[in-house]
C-alpha positions in Angstrom: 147.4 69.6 133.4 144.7 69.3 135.8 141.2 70.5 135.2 138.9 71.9 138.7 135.1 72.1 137.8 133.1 74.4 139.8 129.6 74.2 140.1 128.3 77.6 138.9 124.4 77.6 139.6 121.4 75.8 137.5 122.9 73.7 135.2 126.3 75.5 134.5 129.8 74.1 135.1 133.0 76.3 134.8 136.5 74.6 134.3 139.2 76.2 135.6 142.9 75.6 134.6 145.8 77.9 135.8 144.4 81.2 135.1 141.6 80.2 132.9 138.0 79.8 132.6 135.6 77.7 130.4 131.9 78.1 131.1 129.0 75.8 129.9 125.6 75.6 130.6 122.8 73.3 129.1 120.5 74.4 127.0 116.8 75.7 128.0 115.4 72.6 126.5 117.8 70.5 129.3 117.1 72.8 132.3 119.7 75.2 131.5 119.7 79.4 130.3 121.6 78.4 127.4 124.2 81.4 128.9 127.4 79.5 127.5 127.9 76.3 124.7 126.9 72.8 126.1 130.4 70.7 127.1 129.5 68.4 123.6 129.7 71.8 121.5 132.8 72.2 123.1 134.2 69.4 122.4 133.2 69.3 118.8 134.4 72.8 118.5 137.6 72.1 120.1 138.2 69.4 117.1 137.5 72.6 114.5 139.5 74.9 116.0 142.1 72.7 116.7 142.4 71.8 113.0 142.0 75.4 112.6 145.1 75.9 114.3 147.0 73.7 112.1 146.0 75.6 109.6 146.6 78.9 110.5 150.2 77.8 111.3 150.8 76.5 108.3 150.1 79.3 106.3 151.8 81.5 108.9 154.9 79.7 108.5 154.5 80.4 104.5 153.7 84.0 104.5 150.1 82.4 103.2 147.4 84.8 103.2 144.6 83.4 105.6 141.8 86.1 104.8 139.0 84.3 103.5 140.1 80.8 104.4 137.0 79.0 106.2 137.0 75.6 108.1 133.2 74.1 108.4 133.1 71.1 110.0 129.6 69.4 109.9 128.5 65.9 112.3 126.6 62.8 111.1 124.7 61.2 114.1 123.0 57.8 114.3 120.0 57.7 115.2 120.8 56.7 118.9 122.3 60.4 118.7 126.3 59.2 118.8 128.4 60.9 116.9 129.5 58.8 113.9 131.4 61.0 111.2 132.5 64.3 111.5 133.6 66.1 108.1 135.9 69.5 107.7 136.1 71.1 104.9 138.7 73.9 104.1 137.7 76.2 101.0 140.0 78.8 100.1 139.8 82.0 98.4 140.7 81.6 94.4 143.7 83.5 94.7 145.2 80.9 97.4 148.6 79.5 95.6 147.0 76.0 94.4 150.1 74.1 95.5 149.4 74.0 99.2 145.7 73.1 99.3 146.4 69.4 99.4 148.7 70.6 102.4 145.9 71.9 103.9 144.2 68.8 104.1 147.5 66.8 105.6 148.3 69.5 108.3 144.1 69.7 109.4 144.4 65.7 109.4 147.4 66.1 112.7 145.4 68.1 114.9 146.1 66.6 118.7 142.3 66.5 119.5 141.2 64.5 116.4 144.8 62.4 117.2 143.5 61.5 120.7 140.1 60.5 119.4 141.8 58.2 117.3 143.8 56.4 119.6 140.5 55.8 122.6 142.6 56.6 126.1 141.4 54.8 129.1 139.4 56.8 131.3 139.2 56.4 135.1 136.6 57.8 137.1 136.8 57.3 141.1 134.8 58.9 143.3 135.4 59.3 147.3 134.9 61.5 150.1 137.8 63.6 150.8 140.1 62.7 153.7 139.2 59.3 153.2 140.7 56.4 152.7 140.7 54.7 148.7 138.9 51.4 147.5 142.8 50.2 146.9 143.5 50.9 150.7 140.4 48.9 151.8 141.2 46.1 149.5 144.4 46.2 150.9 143.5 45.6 154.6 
């Protein structure tokens, strides 16, 4: 998949991918109108609602009733502001068949964003004019 920003006035950025749009914008307090979530909430929300997904599946799968299942998922910082622990917890309505809460836990636990997390993937960053040549070609010459 690959991801175009576009530069969307102030402090917004939109990511486009096929036919699809995300919008963020910083917050007043960092320039921004506050018009869309920050690209952190985003990711932190993509973690919930990935684990979310999980969920919803499973139960879908089971002819589980999901009204009045809720997902919060709360961050620990350090005081350098990184993120150190985040924490989901699944409550379920008393009615929910006992049997599969556990299972709620495991299927949360193998969402793909928390997965990735997990395992650190390299990231590259170049940056170059377009039409130009790379920092590979000039080493090669």
């Amino acid at each position: 998949m690959e991801i175009t920003l576009r530069f969307a006035g102030n402090k917004r950025v939109d990511a486009i991918f096929g036919d699809r749009v995300v919008h963020t914008d910083q917050g007043p307090e960092h320039g921004g109108e506050g018009s869309a979530p920050e690209p952190f909430q985003l990711f932190l929300a993509s973690l919930a609602t990935c684990a979310g997904v999980y969920v919803l599946g499973f139960c879908q799968a089971r002819d589980l009733p999901t009204d009045g299942i809720q997902l919060v998922q709360r961050h620990d910082f350090s005081e350098e502001g990184r993120l150190r622990r985040v924490t989901m917890q699944i409550s379920v309505p008393a009615d929910f068949p006992s049997k599969y809460v556990p299972a709620l836990e495991r299927v949360a636990a193998k969402c793909t964003v928390k997965r990735v997390i997990q395992e650190a993937p390299e990231f590259v960053i170049e940056a170059k004019a377009r039409g130009s040549e790379t920092a590979l070609d000039r080493a090669a010459l």
